[in-house]
N, C-alpha and C positions, 0 to 999 in steps of 0.2 A: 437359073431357075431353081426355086426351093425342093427340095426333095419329098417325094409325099410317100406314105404308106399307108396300110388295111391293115384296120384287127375288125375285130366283133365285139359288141357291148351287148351283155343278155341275147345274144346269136341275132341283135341288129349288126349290119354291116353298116361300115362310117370309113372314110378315107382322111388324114388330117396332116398335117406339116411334121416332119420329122422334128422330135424336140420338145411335142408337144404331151402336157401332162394328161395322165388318165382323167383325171376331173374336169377339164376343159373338155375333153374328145367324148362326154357323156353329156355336156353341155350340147353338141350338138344335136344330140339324139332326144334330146326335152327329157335328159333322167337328172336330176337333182342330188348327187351322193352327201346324204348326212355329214354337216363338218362342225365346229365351234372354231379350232385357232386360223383355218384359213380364212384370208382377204385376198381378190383378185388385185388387191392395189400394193400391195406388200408380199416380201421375202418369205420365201416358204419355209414354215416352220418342222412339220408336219410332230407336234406336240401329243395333239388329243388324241389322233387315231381314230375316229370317229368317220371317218373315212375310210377306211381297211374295206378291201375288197378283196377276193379270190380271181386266182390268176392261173389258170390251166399250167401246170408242170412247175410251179411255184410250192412250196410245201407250206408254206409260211402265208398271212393273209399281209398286203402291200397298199399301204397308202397312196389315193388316188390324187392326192393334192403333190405328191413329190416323184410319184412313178413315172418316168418316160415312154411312153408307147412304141410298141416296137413292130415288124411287120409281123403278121402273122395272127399277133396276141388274141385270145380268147379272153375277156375278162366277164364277171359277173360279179354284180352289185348285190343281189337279192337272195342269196342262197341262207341255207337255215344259219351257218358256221359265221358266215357275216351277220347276219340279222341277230344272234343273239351275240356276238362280241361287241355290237353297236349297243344292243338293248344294255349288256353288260356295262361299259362304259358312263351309259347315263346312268345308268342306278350307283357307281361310284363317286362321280358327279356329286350327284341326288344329295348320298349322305352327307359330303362337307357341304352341303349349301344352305344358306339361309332361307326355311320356309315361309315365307310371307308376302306370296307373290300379290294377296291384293292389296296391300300396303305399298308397293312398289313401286317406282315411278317409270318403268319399262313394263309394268302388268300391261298382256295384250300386244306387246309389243318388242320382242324376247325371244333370241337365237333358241336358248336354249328352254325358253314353254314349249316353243313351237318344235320342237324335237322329240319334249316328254306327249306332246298331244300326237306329233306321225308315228311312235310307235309305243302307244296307249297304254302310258306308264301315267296311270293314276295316284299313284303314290307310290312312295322309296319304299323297297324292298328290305334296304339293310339299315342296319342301327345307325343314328343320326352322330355324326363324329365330330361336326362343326362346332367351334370355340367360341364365345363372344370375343368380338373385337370392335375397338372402339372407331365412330365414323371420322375421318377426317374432312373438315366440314370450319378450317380456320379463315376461309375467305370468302369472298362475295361471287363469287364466281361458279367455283369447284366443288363437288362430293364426293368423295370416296368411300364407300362402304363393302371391307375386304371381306367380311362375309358374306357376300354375293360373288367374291372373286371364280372364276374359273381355272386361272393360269394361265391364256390360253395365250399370253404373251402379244396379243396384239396393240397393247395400248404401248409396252414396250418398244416396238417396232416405231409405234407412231412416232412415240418422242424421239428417236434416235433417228429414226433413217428420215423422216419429214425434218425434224427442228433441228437435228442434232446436238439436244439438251441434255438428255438420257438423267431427267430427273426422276423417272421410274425405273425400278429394274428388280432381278429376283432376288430372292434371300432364302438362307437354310437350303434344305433338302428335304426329299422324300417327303412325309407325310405332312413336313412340318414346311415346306416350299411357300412360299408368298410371296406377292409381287406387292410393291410400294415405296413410298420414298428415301432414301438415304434415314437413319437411326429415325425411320416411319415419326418422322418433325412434320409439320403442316405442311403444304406447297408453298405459301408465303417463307418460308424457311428456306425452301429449297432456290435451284436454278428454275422451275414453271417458273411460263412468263404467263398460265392461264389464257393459252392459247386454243384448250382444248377438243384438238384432234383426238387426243384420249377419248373422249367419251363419245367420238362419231364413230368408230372402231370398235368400243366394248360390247359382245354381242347379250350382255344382260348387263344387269344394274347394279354393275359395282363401282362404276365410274358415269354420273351424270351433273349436267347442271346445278347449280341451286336454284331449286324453284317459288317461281315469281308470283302463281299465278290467284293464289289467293287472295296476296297482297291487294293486286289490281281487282282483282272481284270483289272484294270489300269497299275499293276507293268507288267502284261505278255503280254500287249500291246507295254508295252518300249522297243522299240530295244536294249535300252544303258543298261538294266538290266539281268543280268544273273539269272533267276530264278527258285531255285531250290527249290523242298518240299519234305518233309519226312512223312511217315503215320505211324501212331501207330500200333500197336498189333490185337487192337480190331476190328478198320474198318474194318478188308477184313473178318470179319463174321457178320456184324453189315449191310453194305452197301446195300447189295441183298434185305434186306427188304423192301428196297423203291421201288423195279423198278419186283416186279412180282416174285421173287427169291423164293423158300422156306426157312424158318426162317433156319437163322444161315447159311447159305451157305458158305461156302471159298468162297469168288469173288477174290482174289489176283490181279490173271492175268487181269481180268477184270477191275479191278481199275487203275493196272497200264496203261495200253492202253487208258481207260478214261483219268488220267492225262499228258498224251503225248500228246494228241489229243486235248486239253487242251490249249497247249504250254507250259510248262513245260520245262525248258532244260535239267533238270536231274529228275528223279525220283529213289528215297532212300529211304532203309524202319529203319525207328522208332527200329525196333529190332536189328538192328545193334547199335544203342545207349542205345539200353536197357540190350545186349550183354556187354556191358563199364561199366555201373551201376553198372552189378552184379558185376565183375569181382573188381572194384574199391569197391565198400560196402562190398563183402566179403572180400576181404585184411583186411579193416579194423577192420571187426568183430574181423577175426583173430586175430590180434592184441590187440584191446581192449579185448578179451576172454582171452589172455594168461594172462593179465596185470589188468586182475579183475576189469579195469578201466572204470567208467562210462556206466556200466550195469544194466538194460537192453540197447542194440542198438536199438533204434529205428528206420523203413524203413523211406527214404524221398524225393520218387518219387510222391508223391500223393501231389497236390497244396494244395487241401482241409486241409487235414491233417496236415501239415504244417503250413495253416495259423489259423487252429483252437490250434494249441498249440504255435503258437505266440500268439493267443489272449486269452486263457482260462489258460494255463500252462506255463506261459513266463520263468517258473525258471526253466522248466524239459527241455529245447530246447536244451542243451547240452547232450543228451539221442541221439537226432537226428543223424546219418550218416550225416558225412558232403558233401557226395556224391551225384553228382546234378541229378535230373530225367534223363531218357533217353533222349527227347526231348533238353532237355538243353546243355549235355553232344554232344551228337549229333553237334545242330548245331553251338558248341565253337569248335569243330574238323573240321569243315565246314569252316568255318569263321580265320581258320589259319592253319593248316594242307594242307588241302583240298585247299585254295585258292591259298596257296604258289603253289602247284602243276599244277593248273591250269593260274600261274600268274597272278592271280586277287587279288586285294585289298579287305579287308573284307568290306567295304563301298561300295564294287562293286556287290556283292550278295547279293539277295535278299532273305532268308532264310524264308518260307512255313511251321507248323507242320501242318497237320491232324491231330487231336486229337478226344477223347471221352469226352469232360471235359472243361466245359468251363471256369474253373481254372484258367486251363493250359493260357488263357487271361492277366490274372493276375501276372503269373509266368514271364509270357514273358516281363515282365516290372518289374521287379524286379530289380532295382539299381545294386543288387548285379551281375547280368547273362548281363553286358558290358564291353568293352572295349575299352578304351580312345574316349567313347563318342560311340560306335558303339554297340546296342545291339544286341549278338549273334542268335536271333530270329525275322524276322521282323512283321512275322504276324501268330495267328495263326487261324484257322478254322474249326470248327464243325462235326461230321458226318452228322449234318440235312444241314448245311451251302456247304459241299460238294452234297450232296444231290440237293442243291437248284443250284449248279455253273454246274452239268452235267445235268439237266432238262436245265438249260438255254440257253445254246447251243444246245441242239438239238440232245443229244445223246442215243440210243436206249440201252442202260447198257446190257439188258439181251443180246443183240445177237454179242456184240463185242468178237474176239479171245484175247485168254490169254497170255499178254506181260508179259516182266520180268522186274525184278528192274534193275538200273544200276550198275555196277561197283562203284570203289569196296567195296562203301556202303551199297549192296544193301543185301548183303551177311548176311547173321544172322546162330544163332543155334534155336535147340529146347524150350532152357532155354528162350530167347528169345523172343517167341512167347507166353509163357506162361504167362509172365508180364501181360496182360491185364484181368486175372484170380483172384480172392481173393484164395490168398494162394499160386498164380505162385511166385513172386515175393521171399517167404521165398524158396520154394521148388527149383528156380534155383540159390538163394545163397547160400543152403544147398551144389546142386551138384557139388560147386566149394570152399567153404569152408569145405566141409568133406574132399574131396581131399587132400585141403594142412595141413588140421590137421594130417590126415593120413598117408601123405607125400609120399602119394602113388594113381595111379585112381581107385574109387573103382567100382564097379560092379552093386549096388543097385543108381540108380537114383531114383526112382519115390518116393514121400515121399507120401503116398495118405492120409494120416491123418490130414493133410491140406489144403484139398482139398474139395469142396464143398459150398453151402450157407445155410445148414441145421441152423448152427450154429453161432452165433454173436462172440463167442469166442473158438478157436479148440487150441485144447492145444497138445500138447507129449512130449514126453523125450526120447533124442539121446544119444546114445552108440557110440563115435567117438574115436578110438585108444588109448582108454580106459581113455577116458573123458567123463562127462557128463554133456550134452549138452538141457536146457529146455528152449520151445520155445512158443513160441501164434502166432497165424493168427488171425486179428481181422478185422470185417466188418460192416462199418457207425461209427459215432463219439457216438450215447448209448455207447456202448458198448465198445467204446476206453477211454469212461472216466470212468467206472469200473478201467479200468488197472490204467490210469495213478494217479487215487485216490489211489490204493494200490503202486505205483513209490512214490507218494507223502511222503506217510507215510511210508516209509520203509516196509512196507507188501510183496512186490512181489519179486518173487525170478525166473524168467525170464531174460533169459541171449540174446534173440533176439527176437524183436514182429517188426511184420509186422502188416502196418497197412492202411487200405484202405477205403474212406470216402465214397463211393457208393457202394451200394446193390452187390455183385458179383464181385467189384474189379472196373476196366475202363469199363470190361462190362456191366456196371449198368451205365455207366456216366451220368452227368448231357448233354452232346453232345448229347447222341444218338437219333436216333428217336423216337416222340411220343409215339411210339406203344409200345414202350417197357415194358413188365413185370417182373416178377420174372419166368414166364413161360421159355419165348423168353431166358433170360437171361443164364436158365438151361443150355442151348440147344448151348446156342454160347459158353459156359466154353466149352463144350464137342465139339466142334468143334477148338477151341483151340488146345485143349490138341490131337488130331487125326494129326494135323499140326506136334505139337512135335513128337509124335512116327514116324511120317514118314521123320524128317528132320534127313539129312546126320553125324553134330553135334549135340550133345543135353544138352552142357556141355557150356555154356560161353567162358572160356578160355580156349576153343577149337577150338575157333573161328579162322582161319587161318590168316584171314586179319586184323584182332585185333592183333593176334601175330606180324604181319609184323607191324602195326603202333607201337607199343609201342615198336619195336626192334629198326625203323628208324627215330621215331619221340619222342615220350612221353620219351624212354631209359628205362623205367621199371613201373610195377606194382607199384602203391603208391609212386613212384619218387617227386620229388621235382617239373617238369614240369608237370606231372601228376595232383599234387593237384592244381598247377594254372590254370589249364584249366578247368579241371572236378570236384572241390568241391567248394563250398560255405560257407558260414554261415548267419546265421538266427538272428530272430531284436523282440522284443516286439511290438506287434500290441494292438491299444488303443481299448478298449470295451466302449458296448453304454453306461453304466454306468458313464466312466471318462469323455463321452461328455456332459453325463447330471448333473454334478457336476461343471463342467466347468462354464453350462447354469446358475446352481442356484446360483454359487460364480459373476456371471454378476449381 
């Protein structure tokens, strides 16, 4: 039995687990202590101070985010000596920072506005000390802009203890401290694989997306554009969190009527391309399983993940499915299928993801995912960036009725919906690869042993018509470079690994909103998976409209037109190291 103790918070009495830090045991008491470098999801820093509270028989004031409570303890949050070392603190803040909060793409939206407004710091009190420094801003993806920096060390955390990249980190001292990459080179320089967790961590805007969103506001203003978007998996449990919703909600219906309202001339969902994935990566498991050929498969719908073994494991990228994410797949059936149908030229659509991932930026421009000069994607966009395009218009999210997707895109299974889950992804090319091992439908869908974010690595072993079938779920790149250390060395005897570069799969994206934790995140897996048990199919190549395409269009499963549309292949990405060898052979 856990050991419990008594203190007082502002003379509330609270009881809580020994161990437990003073910032959490005020959490219970609904008091809020001022922070910037604390994250309930990460390693305590305790950096800023901004936290500092008085502690009865303490002489010194003691950070709430690192202090262990103890029995007895009398603490106060709110006395003058705290309240002006807190006030003090931001107005130090203040002066290195760059003022220009409505230019901003966090205005509104910002650890540290929302600080200067609880304790009504209208303007910096001390002389403005802040340097120009220039944005780094060399890819499709990522922005950095270090004079908005804090310190506060939490995007560090991210790369290191999530990715285990550590292409950010600090530099100098004291006045002259900054955090950024290696001799501050672009990310495309560096080790980012532009998976960024960074910027779902930065509690103001020094680290955010490139945004997308004017681009698309410009294209659904063109008459002469036919513009159509597709949404991922994750959004319509992700979205509701902005607009008042309770965490995790289905919005589905709600999004799609937003993106109508919008202008939008089609709306298609993501899982209908994710539905294609599986159905195309499990073929080929098959195949490579029978043929003991280049084992383990590795998943490679995750951008992240893909350009981290372009850039750290460039000799094991023949492991990879050559099968292109949903997103991809999608809108190459868009852009030729789908246009023939509607008599449009692929130069004549304008092709929308919604995504969790701001990767997925990056994917989109991939040499490889065009043709003859037309890429299959034209833009893609954010959950915060959707987010910021229905606030902008003027649309009340919570009280709109529940539209549908369109035809006959719009149409998914269960398997489908799961994709944006750590461990959907194996679990619905399980439901479609046991099947054709089987050579029969079998009964058991739910794999639940890979299901979950308890674990960085879930392992089992499958019994499939009397084969035996061993597999990995893996989540974040730690714990993907375990495996592919033992791929390397012949150690691992894994015959399919999934593999996903954020925290809980796309529900963890580097897109989603700020707020996001490993809490929120639980809660949207399981709202996921409630989608699947209630949809009509729950089997990929069950998919009705997927059978009628590859009956009238693609000719077959893994066909010859099939892999030109829907598979790729992968290239060696340079690491900061061969820039900096470059630098010293200058």
């Amino acid at each position: 039995m856990e050991e419990m103790i008594n203190l007082t918070i502002n003379n509330l009495p609270v009881t809580v687990k020994k161990g437990t830090k003073i910032m959490e045991a005020a959490r219970k008491l609904h008091i809020d202590i001022p922070h910037l470098c604390y994250h309930p999801d990460q390693a305590i820093k305790a950096r800023c101070r901004l936290c500092s509270v008085e502690v009865v028989g303490k002489k010194r004031l003691l950070a709430a985010c690192a202090t262990e409570c103890w029995e007895g303890m009398q603490v106060y949050t709110d006395t003058k000596i705290v309240r002006d070392t807190q006030k003090g603190i931001l107005q130090l803040i203040m002066a290195d920072h760059e003022e220009n909060c409505l230019t901003c793409p966090r205005n509104g939206n910002c650890d540290l506005q929302d600080l200067c407004s609880r304790f009504n710091i209208l303007r910096p009190h001390l002389p403005h000390v802040s340097k120009p420094l220039p944005k780094l801003c060399d890819n499709p993806s990522l922005v950095s802009d270090p004079e908005k920096c804090v310190k506060c060390g939490r995007c560090i955390r991210a790369c290191k203890d999530i990715q285990g990249i550590e292409a950010l980190g600090f530099s100098q001292r004291s006045i002259n401290l900054s955090v950024g990459t290696a001799y501050k080179d672009g990310f495309l320089k560096t080790d980012c694989i532009l998976c960024g967790q960074c910027t779902v961590v930065c509690p103001v805007g020094a680290l955010v997306e490139k945004d997308d969103t004017d681009k698309v506001m410009q294209a659904l203003l063109d008459p002469e554009k036919v513009v159509i978007v597709q949404t991922a998996p994750s959004i319509r449990v992700t979205l509701g969190d902005a607009f008042g919703l309770p965490d995790a909600s289905i919005v589905t219906g709600k999004m799609v009527t937003a993106l109508k309202m919008m202008g939008f001339n089609k709306v298609f969902d993501t899982n209908y391309g994710a539905d294609m994935t599986i159905t195309e990566e499990a073929h080929e498991f098959v195949e490579r399983f029978k043929k003991k050929d280049c084992l383990p498969m590795f998943t490679s719908c995750c951008p992240g993940w893909v350009n981290f073994v372009e850039k750290h494991y460039p000799d094991l990228k023949e492991h990879l499915s050559s099968a292109k994410s949903p997103m991809s797949m999608f809108s190459a059936i868009l852009k030729s299928e789908y246009a023939q149908r509607i008599g449009k030229k692929p130069s004549e659509i304008y092709s929308v993801a919604i995504m969790p991932c701001i990767a997925k930026k990056y994917e989109r421009q991939r040499p490889q995912l065009q043709r003859n000069g037309v890429y299959d994607t034209d833009a893609v966009l954010t959950t915060r960036e959707l987010i910021k395009m229905i606030k902008s218009i003027g649309i009340e999210f919570d009280k709109l009725p529940a539209g549908k997707f369109d035809d006959p895109m719009g149409d998914s299974t269960g398997a489908g919906a799961i994709f944006g889950a750590t461990g959907g992804v194996m679990e619905a090319a399980l439901r479609t690869a046991d099947d054709w091992l089987a050579q029969k439908p079998l009964s058991e869908i739910e794999y639940k042993t890979v299901r979950g974010m308890d674990n960085g690595i879930k392992e089992a072993t499958l019994e499939i018509a009397g084969q035996t079938i061993k597999i990995a779920v893996v989540q974040t790149l730690k714990y993907a470079r375990i495996v592919l250390d033992k791929v390397r060395s012949g150690q691992c005897d894994y015959d399919f690994v999934e593999v996903m570069a954020c925290p809980g799969g796309c529900i963890g994206g580097g897109g989603q909103p700020v707020t996001s934790t490993r809490h929120t995140e639980k809660e949207r897996i399981n709202s996921l998976y409630a989608i699947d048990r209630t949809s009509k199919f729950r089997k990929s190549h069950e998919n009705p409209y997927l059978i009628e395409l590859y009956k009238n269009y693609l000719d077959d499963i893994g066909s010859k037109k099939a892999h030109e549309l829907l598979h790729t292949s992968f290239e060696k990405q340079p690491r900061w190291y061969d820039e900096a060898l470059k630098k010293q052979e200058k």
